[in-house]
N, CA, C and O of each residue as an XYZ file, in Angstrom:
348
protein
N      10.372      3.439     15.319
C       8.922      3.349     15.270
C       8.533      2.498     14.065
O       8.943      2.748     12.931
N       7.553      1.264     14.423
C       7.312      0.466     13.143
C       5.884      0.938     12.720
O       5.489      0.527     11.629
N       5.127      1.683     13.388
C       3.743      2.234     12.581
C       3.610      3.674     11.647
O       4.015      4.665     12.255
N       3.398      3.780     11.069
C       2.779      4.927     10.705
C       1.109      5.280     10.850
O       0.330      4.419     10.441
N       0.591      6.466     11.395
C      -0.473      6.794     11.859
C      -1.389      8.206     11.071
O      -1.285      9.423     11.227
N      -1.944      7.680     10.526
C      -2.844      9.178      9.229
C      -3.718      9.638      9.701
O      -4.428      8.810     10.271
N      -4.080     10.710      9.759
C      -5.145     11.079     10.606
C      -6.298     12.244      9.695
O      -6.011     13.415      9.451
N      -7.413     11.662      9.365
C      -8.354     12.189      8.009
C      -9.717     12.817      8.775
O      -9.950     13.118      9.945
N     -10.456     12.860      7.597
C     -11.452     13.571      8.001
C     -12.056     13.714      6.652
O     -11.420     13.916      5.618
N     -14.032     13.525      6.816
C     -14.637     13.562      5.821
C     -14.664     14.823      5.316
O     -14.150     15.600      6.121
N     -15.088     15.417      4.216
C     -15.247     16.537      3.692
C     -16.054     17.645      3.964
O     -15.865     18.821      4.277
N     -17.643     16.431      3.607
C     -18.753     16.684      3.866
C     -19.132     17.027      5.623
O     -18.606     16.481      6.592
N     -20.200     18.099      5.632
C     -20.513     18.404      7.405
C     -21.224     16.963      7.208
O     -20.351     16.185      7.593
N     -22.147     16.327      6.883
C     -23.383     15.637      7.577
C     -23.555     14.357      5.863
O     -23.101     14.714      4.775
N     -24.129     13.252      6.026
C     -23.891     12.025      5.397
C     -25.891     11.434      5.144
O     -26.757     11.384      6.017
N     -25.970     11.219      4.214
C     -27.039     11.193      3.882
C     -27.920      9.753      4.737
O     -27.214      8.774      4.976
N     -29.160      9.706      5.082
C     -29.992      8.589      6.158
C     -29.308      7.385      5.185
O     -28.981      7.618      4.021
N     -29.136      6.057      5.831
C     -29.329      4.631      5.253
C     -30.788      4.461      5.057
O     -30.744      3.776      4.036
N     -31.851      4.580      5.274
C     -32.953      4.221      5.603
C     -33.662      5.143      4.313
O     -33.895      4.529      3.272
N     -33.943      6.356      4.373
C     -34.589      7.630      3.482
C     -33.686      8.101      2.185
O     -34.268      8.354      1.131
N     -32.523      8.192      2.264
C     -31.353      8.714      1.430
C     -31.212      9.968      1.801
O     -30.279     10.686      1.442
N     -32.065     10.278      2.487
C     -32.123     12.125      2.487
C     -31.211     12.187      3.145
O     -30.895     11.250      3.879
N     -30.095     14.018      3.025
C     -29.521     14.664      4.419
C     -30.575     15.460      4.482
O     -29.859     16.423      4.208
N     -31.723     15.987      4.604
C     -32.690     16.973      4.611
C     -32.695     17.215      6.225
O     -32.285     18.197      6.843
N     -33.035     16.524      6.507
C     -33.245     15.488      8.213
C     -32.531     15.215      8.914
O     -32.893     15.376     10.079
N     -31.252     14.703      8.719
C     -29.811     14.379      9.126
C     -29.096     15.657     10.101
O     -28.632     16.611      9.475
N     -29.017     15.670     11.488
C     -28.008     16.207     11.835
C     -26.702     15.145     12.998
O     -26.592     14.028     13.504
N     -26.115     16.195     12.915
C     -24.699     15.495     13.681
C     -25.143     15.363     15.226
O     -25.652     16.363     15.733
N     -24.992     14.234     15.992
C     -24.981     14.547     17.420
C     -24.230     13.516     18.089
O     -24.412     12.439     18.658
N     -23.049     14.534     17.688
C     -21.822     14.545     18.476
C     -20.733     13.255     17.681
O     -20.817     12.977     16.485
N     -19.736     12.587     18.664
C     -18.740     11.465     17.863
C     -18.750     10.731     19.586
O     -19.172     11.094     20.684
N     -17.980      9.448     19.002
C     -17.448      8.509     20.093
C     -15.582      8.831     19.592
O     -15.054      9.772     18.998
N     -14.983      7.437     20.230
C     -13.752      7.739     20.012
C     -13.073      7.214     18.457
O     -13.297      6.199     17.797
N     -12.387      8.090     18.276
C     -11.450      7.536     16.524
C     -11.732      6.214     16.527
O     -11.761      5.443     17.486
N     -11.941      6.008     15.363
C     -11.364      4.587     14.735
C     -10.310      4.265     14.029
O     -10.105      4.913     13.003
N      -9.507      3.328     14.357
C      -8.447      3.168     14.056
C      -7.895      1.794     13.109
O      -7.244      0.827     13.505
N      -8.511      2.152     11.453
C      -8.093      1.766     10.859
C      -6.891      0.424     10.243
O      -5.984      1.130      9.802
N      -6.613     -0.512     10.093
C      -5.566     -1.160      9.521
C      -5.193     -0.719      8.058
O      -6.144     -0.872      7.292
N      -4.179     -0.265      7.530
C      -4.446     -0.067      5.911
C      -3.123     -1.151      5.453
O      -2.770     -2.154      6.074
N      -2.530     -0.603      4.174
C      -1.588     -1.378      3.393
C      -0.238     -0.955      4.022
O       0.077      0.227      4.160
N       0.400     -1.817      4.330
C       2.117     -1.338      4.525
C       2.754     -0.001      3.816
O       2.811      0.190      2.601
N       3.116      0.685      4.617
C       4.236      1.904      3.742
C       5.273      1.817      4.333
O       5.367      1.772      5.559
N       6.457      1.771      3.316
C       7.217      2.268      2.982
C       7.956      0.709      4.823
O       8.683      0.983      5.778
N       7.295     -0.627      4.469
C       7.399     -1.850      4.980
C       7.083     -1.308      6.396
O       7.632     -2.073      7.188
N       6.462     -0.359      7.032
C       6.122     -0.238      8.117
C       4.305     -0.178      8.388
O       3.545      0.681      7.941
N       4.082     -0.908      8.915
C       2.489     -0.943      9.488
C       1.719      0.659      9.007
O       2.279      1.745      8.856
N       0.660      0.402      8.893
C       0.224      1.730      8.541
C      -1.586      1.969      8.868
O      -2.306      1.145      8.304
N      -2.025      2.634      9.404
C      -3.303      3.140     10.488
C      -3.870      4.695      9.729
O      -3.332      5.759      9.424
N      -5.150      4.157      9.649
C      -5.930      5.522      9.010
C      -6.684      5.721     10.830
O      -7.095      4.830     11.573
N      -6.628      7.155     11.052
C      -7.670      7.394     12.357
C      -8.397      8.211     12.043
O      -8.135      9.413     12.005
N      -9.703      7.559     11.695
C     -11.131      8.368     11.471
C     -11.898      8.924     12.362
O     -11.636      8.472     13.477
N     -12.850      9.816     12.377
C     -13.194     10.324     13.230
C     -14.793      9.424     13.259
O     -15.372      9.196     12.197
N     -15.186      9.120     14.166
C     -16.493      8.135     14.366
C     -17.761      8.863     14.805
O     -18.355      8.652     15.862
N     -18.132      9.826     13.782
C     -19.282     10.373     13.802
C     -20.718     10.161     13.872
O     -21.218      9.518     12.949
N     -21.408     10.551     14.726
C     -23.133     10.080     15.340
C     -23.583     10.651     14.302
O     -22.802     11.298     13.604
N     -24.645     10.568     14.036
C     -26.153     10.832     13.228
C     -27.072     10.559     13.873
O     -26.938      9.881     14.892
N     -28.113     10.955     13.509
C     -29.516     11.117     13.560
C     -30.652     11.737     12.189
O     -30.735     12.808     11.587
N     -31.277     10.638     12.137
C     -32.303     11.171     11.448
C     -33.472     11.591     11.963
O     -33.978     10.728     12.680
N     -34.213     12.766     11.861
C     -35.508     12.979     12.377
C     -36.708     12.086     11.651
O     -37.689     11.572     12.190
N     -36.294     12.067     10.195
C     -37.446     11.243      9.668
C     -37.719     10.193      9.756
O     -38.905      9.864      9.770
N     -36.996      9.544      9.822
C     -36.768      7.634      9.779
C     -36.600      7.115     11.349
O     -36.745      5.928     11.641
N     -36.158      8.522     12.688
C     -35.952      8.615     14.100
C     -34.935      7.046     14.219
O     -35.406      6.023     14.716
N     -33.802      7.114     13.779
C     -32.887      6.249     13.654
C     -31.421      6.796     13.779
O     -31.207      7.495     12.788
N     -30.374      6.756     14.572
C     -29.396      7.268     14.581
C     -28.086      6.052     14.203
O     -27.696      4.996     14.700
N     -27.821      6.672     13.367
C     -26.489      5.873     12.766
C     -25.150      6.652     12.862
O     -25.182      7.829     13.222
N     -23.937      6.031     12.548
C     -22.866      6.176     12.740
C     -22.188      6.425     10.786
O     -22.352      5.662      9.834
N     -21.406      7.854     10.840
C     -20.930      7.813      9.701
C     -20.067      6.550      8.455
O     -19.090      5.872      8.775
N     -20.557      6.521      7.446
C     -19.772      5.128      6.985
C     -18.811      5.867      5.798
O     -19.039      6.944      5.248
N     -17.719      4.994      5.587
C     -16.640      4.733      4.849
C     -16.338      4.069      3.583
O     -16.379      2.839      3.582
N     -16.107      4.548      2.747
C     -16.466      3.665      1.587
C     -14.625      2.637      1.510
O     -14.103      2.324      0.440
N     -14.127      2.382      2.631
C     -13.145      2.124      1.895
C     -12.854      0.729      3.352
O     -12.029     -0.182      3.424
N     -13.771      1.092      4.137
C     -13.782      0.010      5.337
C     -15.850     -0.354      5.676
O     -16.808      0.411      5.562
N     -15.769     -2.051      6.158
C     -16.865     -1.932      6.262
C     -17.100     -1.716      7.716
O     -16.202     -1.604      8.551
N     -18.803     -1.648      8.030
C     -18.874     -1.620      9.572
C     -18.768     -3.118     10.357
O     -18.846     -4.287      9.978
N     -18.541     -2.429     11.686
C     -17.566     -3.478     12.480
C     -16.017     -4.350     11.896
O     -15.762     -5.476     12.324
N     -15.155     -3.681     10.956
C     -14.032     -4.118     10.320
C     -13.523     -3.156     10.638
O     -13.839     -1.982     10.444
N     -12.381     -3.770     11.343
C     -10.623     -3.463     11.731
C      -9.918     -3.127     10.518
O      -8.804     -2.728     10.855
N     -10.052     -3.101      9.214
C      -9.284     -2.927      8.123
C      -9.842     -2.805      7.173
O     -10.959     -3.271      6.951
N      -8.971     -1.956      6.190
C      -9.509     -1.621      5.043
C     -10.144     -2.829      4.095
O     -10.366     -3.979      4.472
N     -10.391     -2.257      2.713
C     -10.828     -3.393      1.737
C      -9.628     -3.538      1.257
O      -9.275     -4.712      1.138
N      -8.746     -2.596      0.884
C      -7.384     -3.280      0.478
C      -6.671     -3.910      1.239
O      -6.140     -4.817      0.599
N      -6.381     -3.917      2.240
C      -5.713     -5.024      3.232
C      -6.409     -5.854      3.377
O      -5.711     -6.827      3.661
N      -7.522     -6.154      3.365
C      -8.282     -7.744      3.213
C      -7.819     -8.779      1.749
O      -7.504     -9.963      1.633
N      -7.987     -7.537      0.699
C      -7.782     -8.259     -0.731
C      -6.293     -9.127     -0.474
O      -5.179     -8.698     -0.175
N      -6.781    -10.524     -0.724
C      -5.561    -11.464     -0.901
C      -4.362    -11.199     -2.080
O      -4.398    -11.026     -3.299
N      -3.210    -11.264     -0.995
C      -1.584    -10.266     -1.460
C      -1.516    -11.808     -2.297
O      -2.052    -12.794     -1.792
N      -0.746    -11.888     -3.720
C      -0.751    -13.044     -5.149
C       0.866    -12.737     -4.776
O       1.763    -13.266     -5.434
């Protein structure tokens, strides 16, 4: 097997609006399917974070967004460290 496959999960129940900042307002409704990550090589084998791709909704701002990642952006296949150019 040349991948390795991690499989995480946020901490937090619910992620504060883009729009308001608030979670006051914020509930969960529901997920789509994992996302599946690119990260840094381990141990010289390919290596995959699978996040879970969580819905939102805000009542205040009536805008539903998708949980974000501080370590991948949206619509990106890969982390920020696997983008950073290997010297």
């Amino acid at each position: 097997m040349n991948e390795i496959h991690l499989e995480t999960a946020p901490t937090a129940y619910k992620q504060a609006c883009p729009i308001c900042y608030s979670e006051a307002f914020v509930k969960r409704n529901g997920s789509n399917n994992p996302r599946k990550i690119r990260h840094l090589a381990v141990f010289g084998k390919k290596s995959y974070l699978c996040v879970p791709s969580i819905r939102m909704v805000c009542s205040c701002c009536q805008i539903g967004f998708v949980w974000t990642y501080g370590f991948v952006g949206p619509k990106r296949s890969g982390t920020t460290a696997f983008f950073v150019p290997k010297v």
